[in-house]
C-alpha positions, 0 to 999 in steps of 0.5 A: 322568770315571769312575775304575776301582779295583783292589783287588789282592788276593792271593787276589781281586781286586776291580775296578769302576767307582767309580760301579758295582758291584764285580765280585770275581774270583779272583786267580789262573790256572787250567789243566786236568791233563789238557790243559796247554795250555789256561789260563784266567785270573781269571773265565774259570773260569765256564766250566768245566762240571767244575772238579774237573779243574783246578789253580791258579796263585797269583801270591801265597804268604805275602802276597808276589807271586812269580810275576810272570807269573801277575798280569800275565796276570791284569792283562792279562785285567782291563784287556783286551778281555775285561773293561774295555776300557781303553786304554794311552794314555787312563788315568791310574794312581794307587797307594795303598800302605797 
């Protein structure tokens, strides 16, 4: 059995398999000023060709999460199909809080 670990940071967060390289990715959302409606989340913003036309969305300011939304869609693109492939009913989580 492999174990996945999270280090959510509040600027990066750093996620791999512990018998794998980690993988560090921005802890954060990204979306275009001139389309709104186009988001991109963590990684996704390899994509970009021009990031100068971008600002983002930080779900931590002064070391607190405040916006909720932000770090569950940046969780969901992490576990999710783009990334990890993990399924709800086939993990166990264990936290750490130091």
């Amino acid at each position: 059995m492999t174990s996945l670990v999270l280090d959510n940071g509040a600027y990066t967060a750093k996620i791999g398999y512990s018998h794998e390289c980690v993988s560090v990715i921005p802890n954060c959302q990204f979306r275009s000023k001139t389309s709104r409606l186009k988001t991109f989340t963590a990684n996704q913003l390899d994509e970009i060709k021009d990031p100068s036309g971008l600002f983002y969305i930080l779900p931590f300011q002064k070391g607190y999460l405040v916006n909720w939304d932000v770090q569950r869609k940046v969780w969901d693109h992490l576990f999710g199909p783009e990334m990890f492939k993990l399924c709800a009913y086939d993990v166990s989580l264990f936290t750490n809080f130091i």
